[in-house]
N, C-alpha and C positions, 0 to 999 in steps of 0.2 A: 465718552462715547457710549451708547446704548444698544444693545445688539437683542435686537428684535423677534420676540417668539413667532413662530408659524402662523399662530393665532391671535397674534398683536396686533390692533387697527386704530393703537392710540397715539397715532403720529396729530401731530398740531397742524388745526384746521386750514392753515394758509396753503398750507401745501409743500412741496418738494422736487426739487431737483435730483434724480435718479439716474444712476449707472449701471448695467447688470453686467458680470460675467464672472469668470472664476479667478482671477488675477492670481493665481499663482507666479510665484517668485515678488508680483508689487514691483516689477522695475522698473525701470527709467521711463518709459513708452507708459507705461501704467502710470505712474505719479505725475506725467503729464497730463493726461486727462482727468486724473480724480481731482488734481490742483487745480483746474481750471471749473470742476462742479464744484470742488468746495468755495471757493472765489466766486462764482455767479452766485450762489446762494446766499450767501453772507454778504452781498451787493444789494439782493433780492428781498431779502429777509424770511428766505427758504428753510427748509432740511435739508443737508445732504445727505443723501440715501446712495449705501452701495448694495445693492442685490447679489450677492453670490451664494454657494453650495457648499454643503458640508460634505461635500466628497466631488470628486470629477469625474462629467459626467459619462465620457471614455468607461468610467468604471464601471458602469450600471450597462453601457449602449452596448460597448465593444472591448468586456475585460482584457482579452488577450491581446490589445493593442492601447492598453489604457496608460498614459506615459508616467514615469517617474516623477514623485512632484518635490517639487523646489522650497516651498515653505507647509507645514504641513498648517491645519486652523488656527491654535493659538496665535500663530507667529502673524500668519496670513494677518490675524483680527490686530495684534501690536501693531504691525507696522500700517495701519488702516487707521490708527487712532492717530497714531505720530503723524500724518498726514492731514490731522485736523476733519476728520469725517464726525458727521453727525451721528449717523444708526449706521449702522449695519445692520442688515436681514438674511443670516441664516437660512437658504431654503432647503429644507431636505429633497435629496434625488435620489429617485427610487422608480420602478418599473410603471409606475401609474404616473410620475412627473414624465420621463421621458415617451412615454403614450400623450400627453398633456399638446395641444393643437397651439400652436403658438397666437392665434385673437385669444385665446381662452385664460393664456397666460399674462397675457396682456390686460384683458377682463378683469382678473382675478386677482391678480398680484400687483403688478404697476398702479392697475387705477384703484381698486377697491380696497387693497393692504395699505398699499405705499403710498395713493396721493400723488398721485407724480401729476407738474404739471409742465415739467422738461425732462426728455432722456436724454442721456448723451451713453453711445454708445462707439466704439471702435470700426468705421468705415466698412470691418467686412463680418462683422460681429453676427452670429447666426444660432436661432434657439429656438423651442418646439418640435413637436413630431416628426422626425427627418431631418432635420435641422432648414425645414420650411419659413420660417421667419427670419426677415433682415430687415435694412434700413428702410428701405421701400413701403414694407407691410407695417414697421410701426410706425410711420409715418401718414402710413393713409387711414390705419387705426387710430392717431391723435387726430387728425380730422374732424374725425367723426367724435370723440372722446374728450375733446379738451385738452391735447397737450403738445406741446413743442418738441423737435425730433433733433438729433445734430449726429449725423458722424463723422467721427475725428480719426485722423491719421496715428500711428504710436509713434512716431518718429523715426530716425535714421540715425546708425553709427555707423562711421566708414563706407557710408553706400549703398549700405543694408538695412533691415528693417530691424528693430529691437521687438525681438519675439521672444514666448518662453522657452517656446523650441530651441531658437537659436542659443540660447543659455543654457538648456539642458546638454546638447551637443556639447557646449566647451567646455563642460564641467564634466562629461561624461570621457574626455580627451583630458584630464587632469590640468586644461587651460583654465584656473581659475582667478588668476590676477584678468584676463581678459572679459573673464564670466563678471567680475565684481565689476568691471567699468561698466555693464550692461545693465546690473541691478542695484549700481549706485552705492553697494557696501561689499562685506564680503559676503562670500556662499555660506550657510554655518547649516550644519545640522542637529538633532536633539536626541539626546535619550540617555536612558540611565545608566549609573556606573556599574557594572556587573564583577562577579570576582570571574577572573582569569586563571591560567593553568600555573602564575606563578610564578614566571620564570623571570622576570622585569628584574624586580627588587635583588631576589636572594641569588642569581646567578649572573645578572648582566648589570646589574650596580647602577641600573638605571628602571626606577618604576615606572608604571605604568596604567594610566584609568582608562579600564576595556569599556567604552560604550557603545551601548548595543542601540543600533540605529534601526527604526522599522523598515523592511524589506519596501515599500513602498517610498523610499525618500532619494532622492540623486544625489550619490556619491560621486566625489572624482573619482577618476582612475586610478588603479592601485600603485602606490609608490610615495613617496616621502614628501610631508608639505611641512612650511611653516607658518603658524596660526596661533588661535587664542585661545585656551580653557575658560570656561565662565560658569557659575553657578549659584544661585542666590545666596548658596551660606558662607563661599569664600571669596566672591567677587573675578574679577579677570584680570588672568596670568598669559605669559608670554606661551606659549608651548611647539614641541615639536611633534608633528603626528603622522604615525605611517596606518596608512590603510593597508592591510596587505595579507596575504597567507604564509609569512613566516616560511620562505622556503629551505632556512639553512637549520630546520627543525622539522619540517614535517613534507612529505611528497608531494601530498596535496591538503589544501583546507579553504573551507571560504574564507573571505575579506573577512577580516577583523580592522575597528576603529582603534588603535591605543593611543593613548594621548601619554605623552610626557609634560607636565604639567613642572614649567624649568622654576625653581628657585622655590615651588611649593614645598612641605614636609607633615602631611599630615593625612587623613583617613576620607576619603573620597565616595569610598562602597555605597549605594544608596543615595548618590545626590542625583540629582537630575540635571546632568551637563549640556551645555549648548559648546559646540564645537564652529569654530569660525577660521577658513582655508584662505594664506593669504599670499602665500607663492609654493608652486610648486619646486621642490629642494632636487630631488633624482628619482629615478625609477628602483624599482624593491632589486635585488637581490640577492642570490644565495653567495654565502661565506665556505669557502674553506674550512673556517675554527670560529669556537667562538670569539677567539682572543680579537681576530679582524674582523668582527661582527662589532664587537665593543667598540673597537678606535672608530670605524664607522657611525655609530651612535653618537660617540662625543661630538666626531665632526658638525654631524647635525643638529646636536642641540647648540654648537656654537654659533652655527648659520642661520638659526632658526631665530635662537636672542639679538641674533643681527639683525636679521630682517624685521621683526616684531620690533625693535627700537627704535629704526629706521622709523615703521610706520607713526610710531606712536608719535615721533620730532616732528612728526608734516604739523 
């Protein structure tokens, strides 16, 4: 897969089949549609072109309501490739993109970057200055332009519609076996191992990798999961993971990610973890003593290698 500079207009002359939007999380509702441009193209003997943003556009329009995101870009772009996509195009959003009049965009990027000679876009899918352009206007913009228009439904779980929203909700409610039937895997988030206040190893006979998640990524809810450690130097472990503020230690504190990484024994500081949530175990609580904070802990790392072995038999 090829992921396209701003300034890149060396796509192959035949042309392309185009998607644009932000597709965070990439779930189910999403790999419907991209599967079905990457399938027409490769019928076609197209590109397939996905258009998205190197940031959401919430974040430039309307920060103080800009949501939590679900895959942050690397991930977004992995799981774009696994989907067999041609290019990816990166567009940066910034106060002069969201000023940007949506024919202009269309001008400019679809026909003049990308070559598109189909878009396919999601049924209520809306982009440009105000969020003024829909299916309607690229459509009567391919008219005039040469290209083919389609909007597609995401689908439906349970009666509902598969949205990021509605995944961010169940992950934000610590439902995240519910949230991974939406996004077709589990929820996992990223970031580096940091040192901690210590207390894992040498007091509670159970360590612990503190990863520190950017304030920008949706976490579940605070409280006990079982899940996977992974990270390119030592590959993926079973683990048990509480989000949580440690309240039988401290009044108050923000979430903290620790990972108990089960069956591991080795030096973690500095990797770059991917964290993957795969049932929720119980909600956090304070202890009386340490000593029923500990029996606690076993409990959960034993529930945790249950469930994570569970998953791994399917």
């Amino acid at each position: 897969m090829h992921v396209l500079a701003p300034e890149d207009r060396a796509l192959p002359a035949a042309g392309s089949i185009v998607t644009i939007g932000v597709y965070d999380g990439v779930h189910l509702g999403h790999q419907r549609t991209l599967g079905r441009m990457v399938r027409e193209a490769r019928d076609e003997g197209l590109t397939s072109v996905v258009a998205t943003f190197d940031r959401h556009p919430a974040e430039v329009v309307r920060p103080e309501h800009a949501p939590l995101l679900l895959c942050d870009l690397p991930q977004r772009l992995e799981l774009l490739e696994g989907l067999g996509v041609d290019v990816v195009a990166v567009i940066p959003f910034d106060s002069d993109r969201a000023r940007e009049s949506a024919e202009d965009f269309v001008t400019d990027v679809l026909v003049g970057q990308l070559g598109a000679t189909k878009v396919i876009v999601g049924e209520d899918f809306r982009f440009g200055r105000d969020r003024q352009g829909d299916v309607a206007l690229l459509r009567s913009a391919g008219e005039r332009q040469g290209f083919r228009v389609e909007g597609v439904t995401l689908g439906e779980a349970d009666g509902n519609p598969i949205s990021s929203t509605r995944i961010r909700s169940l992950v934000s409610e610590g439902a995240v076996e519910e949230a991974s039937e939406l996004l077709g895997r589990l929820h996992q988030v990223r970031g580096p191992v940091l040192h901690g206040d210590g207390r894992g190893g040498p007091e509670l006979g159970c360590p612990t990798a503190n990863v520190h998640v950017p304030d920008a990524m949706a976490l579940p809810a605070v409280g006990i999961y079982a899940g996977f450690y992974e990270d390119d130097a030592v590959g993926r472990w079973p683990a048990a993971i509480s989000i949580g503020r440690r309240p039988t230690f401290y009044e108050s504190a923000d979430p903290l990610v620790e990972v108990h990484v089960i069956g591991f024994d080795g030096d973690l500081y500095g990797h770059q973890a991917r964290v993957s949530f795969l049932a929720h175990l119980r909600a956090e609580e304070r202890f009386d003593s340490v000593e029923e904070l500990i029996a606690q802990m076993r409990l959960d790392i034993e529930a945790s290698a249950q469930r994570c072995a569970s998953h791994d038999a399917r």
